[in-house]
C-alpha positions in Angstrom: -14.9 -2.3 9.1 -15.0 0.4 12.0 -16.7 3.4 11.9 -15.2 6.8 10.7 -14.2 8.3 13.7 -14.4 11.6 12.0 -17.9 10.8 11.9 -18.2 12.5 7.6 -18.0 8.8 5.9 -15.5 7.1 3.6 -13.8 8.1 0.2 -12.8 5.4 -2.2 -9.8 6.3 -4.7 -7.8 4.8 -7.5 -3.8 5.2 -7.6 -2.7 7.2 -10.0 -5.9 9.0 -11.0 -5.4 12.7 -10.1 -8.6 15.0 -10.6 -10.8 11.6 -11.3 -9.1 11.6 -15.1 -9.1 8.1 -14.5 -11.6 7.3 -11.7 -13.8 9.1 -10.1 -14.1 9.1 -5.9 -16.9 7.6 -4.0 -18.1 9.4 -1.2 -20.5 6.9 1.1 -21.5 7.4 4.9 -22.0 4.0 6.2 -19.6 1.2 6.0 -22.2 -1.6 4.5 -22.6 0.2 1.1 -18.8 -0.5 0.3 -19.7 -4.1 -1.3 -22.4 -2.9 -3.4 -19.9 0.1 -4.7 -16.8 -2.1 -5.1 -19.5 -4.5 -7.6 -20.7 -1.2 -9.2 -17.1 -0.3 -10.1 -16.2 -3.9 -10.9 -18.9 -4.0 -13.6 -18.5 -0.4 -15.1 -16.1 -0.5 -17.8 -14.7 3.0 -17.4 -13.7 2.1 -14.2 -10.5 0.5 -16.4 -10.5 -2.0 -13.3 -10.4 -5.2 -15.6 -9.9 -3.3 -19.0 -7.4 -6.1 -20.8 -6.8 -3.9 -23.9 -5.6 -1.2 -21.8 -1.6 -0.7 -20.9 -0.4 -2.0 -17.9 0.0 1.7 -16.6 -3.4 2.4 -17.7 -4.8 0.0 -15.8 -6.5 -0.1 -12.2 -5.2 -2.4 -10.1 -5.7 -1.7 -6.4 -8.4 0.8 -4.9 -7.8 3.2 -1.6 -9.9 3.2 0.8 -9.9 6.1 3.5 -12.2 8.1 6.5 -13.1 11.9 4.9 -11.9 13.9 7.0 -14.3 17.2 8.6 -11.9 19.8 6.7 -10.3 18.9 2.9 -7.8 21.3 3.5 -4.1 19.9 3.3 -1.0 21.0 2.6 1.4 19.5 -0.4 4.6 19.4 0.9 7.4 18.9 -1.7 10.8 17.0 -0.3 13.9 16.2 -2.7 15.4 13.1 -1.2 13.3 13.3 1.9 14.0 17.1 3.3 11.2 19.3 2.6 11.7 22.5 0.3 8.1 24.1 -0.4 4.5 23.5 -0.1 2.5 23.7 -3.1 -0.9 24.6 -1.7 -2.2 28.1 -2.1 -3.1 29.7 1.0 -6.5 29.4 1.5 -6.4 25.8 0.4 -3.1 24.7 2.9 -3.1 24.7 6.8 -0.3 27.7 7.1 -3.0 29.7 9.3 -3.3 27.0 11.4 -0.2 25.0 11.8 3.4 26.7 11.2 5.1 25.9 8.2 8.5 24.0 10.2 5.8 22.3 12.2 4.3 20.7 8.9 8.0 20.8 7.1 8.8 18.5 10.6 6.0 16.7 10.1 6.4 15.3 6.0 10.0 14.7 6.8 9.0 12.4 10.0 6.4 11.3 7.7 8.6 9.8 5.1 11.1 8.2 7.5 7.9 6.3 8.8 7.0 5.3 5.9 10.0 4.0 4.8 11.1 2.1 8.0 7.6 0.0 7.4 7.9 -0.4 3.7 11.5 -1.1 3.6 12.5 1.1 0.5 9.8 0.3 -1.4 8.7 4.1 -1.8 11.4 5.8 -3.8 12.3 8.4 -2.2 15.8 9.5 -4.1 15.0 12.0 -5.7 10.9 14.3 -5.6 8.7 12.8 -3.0 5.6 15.0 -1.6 3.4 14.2 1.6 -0.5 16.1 1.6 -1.7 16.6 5.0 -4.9 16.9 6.6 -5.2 18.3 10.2 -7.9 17.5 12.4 -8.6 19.2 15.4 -5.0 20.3 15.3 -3.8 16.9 14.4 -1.8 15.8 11.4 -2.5 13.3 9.3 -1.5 11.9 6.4 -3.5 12.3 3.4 -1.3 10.6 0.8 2.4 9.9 -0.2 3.3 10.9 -4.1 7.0 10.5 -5.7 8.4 10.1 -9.5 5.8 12.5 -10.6 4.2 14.1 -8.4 2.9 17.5 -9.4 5.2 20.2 -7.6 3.9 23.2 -9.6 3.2 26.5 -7.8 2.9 29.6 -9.3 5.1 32.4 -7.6 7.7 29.6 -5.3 11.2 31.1 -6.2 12.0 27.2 -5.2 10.0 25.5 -8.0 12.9 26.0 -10.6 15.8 25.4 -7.9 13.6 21.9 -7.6 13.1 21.7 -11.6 16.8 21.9 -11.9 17.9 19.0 -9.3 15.5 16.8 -10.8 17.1 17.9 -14.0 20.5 16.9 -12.8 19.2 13.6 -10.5 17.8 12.6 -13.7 21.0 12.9 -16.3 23.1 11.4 -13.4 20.7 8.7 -13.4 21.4 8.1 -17.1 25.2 8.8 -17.2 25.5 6.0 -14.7 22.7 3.7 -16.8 25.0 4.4 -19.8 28.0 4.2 -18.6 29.0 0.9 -19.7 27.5 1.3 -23.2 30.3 4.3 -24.3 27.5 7.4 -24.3 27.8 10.4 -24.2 25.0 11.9 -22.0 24.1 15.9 -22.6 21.9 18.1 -22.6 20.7 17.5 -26.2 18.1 15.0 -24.4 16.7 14.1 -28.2 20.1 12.8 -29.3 20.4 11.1 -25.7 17.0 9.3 -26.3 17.5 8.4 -29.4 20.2 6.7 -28.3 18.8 4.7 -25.1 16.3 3.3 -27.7 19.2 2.1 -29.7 20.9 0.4 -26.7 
């Protein structure tokens, strides 16, 4: 493994683990502690790494490994089906004093073509899909890719609710067209529409 070019060490993550509620990061400096860490984690059952009585979605099964970067600033930029509508990062927390915001809105949508032309469409991006940035030395990088459910939440963006209702609509077209054959009636009355699908 080469070294951090950023020169500030490594951080090892877990998938679907935001704020450590499932796993907590590693923070290391030199590239030969990673075995004795990944064996630490291996062994420490609240890791949930090899936790059999767990649910599948519960469970562990890949880690991420990534340089830390000089400055944990990013910005959280929220797309719907790939064009970017907001960032979620407060202002002292994003990079809008540095970089302007079509510059990073330019970036995330670049971003997620890239992404998908090397994954082949395995990154859903139909519907929410948000890119978190780091810049270095004026430089953008990619912190992370989130979609499904990523947290959009921001208090004061006049765009969160416009968001909250496409996903609203995405969602119950999703379930009309799911449905469609089986002679329901999808509304708003989402109990009566579950209750439903788990009769079907």
């Amino acid at each position: 493994m080469e070294a951090n070019s950023f020169g500030k060490g490594w951080i090892l993550k877990a998938p679907f683990s935001q704020n450590s509620n499932i796993f907590t990061l590693r923070h290391f400096h030199q590239a030969d502690e990673l075995p004795n860490i990944i064996e630490r984690v291996h062994k420490n059952p609240s890791t949930r790494l090899h936790a059999i009585k767990l649910s599948i979605a519960e469970r562990i099964r890949y880690l991420i490994l990534q340089p830390c970067v000089p400055v944990l600033n990013e910005e959280k930029v929220i797309c719907f089906k790939g064009e970017p509508l907001f960032s979620s990062s407060h202002a002292k927390a994003g990079l809008k004093r540095k970089h302007k915001e079509v510059v990073l809105f330019d970036f995330a949508r670049e971003a997620i073509k890239e992404l998908q032309r090397n994954v082949k469409g395995a990154f859903l991006d139909d519907n929410i899909s948000r890119v978190d940035i780091f810049s270095v030395d004026g430089t953008l990088y990619v912190n992370e890719f989130e979609n499904l459910q990523a947290q959009y939440s921001k208090l004061g963006a006049s765009l969160e609710e416009v968001l909250t209702s496409q996903l609203g609509d995405f969602y119950r077209d999703l379930l009309k067209n799911l449905l469609c054959d089986k002679d329901i009636n999808v509304t708003d009355a989402s109990a009566d529409v579950f209750n439903k699908i788990g009769e079907v």
